[in-house]
N, C-alpha and C positions, 0 to 999 in steps of 0.2 A: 452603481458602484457597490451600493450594503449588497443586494443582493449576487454580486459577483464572489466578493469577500465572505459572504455567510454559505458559501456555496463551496467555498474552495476549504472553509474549513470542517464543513459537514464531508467533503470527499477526501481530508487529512486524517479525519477521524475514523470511517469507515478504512479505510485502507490500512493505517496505523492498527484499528482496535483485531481486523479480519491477518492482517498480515504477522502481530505477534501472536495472536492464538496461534494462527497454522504453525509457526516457526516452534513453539510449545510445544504441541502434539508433534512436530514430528521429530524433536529431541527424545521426547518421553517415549515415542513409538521405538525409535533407535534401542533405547533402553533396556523397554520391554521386550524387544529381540532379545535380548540379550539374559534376561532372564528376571528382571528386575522386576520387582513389583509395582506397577502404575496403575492404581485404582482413582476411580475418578476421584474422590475429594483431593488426591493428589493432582490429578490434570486439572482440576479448578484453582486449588491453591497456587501453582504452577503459575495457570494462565495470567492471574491477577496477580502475581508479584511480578510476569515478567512485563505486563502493561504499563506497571510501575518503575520497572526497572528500566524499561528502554523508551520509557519517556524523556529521558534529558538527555539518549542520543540519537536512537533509531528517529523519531518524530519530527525533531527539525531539522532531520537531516529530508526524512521523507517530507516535510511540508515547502522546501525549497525545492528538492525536484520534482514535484505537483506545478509548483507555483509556474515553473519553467513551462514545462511540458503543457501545461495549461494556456498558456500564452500562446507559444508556438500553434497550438491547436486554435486557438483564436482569431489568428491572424492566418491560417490557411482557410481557415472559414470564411474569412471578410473576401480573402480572394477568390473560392472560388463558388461561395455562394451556397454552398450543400455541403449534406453528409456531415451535418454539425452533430449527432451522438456519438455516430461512428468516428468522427475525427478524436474526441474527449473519450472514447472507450480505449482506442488505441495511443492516444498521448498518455492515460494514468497507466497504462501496462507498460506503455516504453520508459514513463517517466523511472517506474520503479527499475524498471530492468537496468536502466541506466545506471542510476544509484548505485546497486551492484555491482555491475562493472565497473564502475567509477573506483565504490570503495577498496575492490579486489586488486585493480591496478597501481592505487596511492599505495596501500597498504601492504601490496603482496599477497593478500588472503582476506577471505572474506570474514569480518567479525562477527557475521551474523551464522553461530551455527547450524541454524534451523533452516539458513538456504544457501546452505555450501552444494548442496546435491541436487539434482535434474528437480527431484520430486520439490524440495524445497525451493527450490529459485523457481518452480510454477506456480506455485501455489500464491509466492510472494508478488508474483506477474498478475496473475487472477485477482488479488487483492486490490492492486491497483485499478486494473480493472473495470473492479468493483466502485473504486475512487472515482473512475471520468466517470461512468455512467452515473452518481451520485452527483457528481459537479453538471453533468449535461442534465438531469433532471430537474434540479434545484436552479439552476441558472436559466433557467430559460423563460421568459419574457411571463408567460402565464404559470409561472410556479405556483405550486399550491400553499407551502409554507408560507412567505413572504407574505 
């Protein structure tokens, strides 16, 4: 159980930390289209206040639809016995995408400006992603962490 738990929230964190940079970068890219000046100490300082910022909403809202999607993944596992990465690479990409969707239907629009657009609702998918395959790494039976 620790290591399911230490697992899910090393794949909250990588998701979370990968999914507000991108969302970062491609506000500030938008920007910089536009003529604005975005030097990097500017995308760094960016990055980290928005890791800060959208830690008390993007985060728990992203570590509940992990937690879900995680499960679900878990439980097609038990049944059909394989394809336990690929199941946790494809549950953190759906988990997020869901999220999105989710949030854009409650809400009428998506809060997160950085994945209102194709490029950014990929990136945000990738992210996640990146999240099961961190959860199917660390969770699995001979983890190296643990």
């Amino acid at each position: 159980m620790k290591r399911r738990v230490m697992s899910w929230l090393a794949a909250v964190a990588a998701s979370f930390v990968l999914g507000s940079a991108a969302m970062t970068q491609v506000v500030l890219s938008d920007l910089a289209s536009m003529g604005v000046a975005t030097g990097m100490r500017l995308r760094l300082a960016t990055t980290l206040g928005d890791l800060v910022g959208l830690s008390g909403s993007y985060l728990p809202l992203l570590a509940v639809s992990l937690l879900i999607a995680f499960a679900i993944a878990g439980a097609l596992f038990r049944l059909v016995g394989r394809g336990r990465t690929a199941l946790y690479l494809v549950a953190g990409a759906a988990g997020v995408g869901a999220l999105l969707w989710v949030l854009e239907w409650v809400l009428g629009l998506n809060p997160l400006s950085g994945a209102r657009g194709v490029d950014g609702f990929l990136l945000q998918v990738l992210a996640g992603l990146a999240g099961g395959y961190v959860f199917a790494r660390f969770s699995a039976k001979k983890a190296a962490f643990v």
